[in-house]
C-alpha positions as a Markdown table, in Angstrom:
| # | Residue | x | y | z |
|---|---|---|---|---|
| 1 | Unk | 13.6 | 27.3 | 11.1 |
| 2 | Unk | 11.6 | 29.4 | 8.7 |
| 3 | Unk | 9.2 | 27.8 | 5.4 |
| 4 | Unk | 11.9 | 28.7 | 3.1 |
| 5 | Unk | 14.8 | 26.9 | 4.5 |
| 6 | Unk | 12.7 | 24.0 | 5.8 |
| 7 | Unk | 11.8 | 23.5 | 1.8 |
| 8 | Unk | 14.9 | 23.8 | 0.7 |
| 9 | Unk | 16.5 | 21.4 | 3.4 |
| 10 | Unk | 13.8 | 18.7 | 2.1 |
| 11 | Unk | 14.3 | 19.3 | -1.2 |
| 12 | Unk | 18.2 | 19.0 | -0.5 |
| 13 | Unk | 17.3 | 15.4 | 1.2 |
| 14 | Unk | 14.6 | 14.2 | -1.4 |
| 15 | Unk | 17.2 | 14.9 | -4.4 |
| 16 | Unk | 19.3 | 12.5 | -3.2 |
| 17 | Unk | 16.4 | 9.9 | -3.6 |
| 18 | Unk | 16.4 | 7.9 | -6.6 |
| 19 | Unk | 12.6 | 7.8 | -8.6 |
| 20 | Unk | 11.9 | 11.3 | -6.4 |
| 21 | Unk | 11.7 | 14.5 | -9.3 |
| 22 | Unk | 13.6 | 17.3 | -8.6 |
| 23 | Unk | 10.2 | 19.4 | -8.1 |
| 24 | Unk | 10.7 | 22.6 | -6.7 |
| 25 | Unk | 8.4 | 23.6 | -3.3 |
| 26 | Unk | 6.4 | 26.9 | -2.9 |
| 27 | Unk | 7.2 | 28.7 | -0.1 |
| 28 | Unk | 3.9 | 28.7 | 1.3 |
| 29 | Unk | 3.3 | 24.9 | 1.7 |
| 30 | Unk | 5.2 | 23.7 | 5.0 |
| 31 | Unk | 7.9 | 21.4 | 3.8 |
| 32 | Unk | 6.2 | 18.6 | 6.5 |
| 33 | Unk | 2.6 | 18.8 | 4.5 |
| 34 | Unk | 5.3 | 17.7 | 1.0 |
| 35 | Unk | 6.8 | 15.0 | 3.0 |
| 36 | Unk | 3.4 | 13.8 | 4.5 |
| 37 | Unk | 1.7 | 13.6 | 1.3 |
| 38 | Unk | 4.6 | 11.4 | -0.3 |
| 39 | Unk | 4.0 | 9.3 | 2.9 |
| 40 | Unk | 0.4 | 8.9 | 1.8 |
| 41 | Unk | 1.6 | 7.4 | -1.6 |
| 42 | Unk | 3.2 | 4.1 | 0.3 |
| 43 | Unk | 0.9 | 4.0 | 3.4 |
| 44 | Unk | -0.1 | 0.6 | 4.0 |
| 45 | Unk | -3.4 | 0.2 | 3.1 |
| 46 | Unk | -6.1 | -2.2 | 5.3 |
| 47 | Unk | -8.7 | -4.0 | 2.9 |
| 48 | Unk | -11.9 | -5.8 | 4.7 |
| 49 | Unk | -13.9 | -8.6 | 3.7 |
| 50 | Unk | -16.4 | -6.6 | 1.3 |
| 51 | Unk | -13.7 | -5.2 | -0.5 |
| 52 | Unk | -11.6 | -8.7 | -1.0 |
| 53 | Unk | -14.5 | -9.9 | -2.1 |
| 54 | Unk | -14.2 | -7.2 | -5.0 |
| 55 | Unk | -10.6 | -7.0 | -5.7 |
| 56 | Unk | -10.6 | -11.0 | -5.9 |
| 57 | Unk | -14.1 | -11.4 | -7.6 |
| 58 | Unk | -14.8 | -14.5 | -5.7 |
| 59 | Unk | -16.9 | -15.1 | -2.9 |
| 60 | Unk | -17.0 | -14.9 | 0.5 |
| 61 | Unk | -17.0 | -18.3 | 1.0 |
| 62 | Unk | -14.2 | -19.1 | -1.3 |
| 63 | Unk | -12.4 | -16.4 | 0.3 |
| 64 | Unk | -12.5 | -18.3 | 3.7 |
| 65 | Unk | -12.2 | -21.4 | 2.2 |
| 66 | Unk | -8.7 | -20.3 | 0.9 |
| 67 | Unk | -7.8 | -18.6 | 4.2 |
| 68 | Unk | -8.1 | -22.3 | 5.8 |
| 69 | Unk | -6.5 | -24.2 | 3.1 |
| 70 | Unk | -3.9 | -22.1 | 1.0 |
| 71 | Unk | -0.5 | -21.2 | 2.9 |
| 72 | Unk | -0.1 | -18.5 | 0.2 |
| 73 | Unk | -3.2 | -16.9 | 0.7 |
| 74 | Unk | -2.3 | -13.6 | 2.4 |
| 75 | Unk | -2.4 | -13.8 | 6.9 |
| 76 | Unk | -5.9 | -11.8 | 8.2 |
| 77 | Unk | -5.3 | -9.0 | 10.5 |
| 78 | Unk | -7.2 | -9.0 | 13.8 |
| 79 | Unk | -8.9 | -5.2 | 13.3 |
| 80 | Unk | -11.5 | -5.2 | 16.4 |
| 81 | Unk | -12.9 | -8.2 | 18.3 |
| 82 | Unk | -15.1 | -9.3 | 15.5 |
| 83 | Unk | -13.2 | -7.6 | 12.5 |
| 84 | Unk | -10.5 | -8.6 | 10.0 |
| 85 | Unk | -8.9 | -7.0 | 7.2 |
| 86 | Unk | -5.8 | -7.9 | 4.8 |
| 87 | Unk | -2.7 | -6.1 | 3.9 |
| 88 | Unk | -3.5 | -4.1 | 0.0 |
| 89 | Unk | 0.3 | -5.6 | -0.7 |
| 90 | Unk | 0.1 | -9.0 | 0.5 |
| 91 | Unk | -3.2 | -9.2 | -1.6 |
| 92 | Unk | -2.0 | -7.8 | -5.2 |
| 93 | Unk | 1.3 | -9.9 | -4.4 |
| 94 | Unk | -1.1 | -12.8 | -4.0 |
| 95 | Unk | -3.5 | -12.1 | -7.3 |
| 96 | Unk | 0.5 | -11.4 | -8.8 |
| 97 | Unk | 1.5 | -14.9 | -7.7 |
| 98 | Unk | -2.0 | -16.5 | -9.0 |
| 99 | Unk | -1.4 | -15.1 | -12.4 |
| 100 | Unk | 2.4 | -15.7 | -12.5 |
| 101 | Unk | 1.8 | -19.5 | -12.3 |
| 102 | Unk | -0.9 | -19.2 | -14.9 |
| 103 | Unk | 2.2 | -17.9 | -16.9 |
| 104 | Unk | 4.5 | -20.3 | -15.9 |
| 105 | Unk | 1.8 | -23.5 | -16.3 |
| 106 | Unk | 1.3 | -22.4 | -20.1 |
């Protein structure tokens, strides 16, 4: 199947998506390189201990503190042998959740 009719197949199959523009495609970009880059957009994302630390602006120790003690607080993932990191979503969810029953408390 040439460029051409691969672009206009995806562009068939991404109309039918709600939230996608109709954006037309050049023929010189590969119509996988268009999907692949919309891929990028929801790609989970892995964050590690230093950058926890940053999003949440509390320490390390708090942070595993709250991994001990809080059922809410988001589930580690095992990376390597002596690595973790955390899910980007379960993270903003949780600092979402935090804030929410600040909210509701008031």
């Amino acid at each position: 199947m040439s460029s051409q009719k691969q672009a206009t197949a995806l562009q068939e199959i991404l109309s039918g998506i709600p939230g996608i523009p109709d954006i037309p495609y050049p023929p010189d970009i590969p119509a996988d390189a268009t999907l692949t880059v919309r891929q990028l957009g929801t790609a989970l994302r892995i964050l590690r201990i230093k950058q926890l630390v940053e999003r949440t602006q509390l320490s390390r120790a708090t942070l595993y503190v709250l991994m001990s003690t809080d059922p809410t607080f988001p589930q580690k993932i095992k990376l390597t042998a002596r690595t973790v990191g955390f899910l980007e979503t379960e993270v903003d969810a949780w600092i979402a959740a935090r804030a929410q029953s600040r909210v509701a408390a008031q």
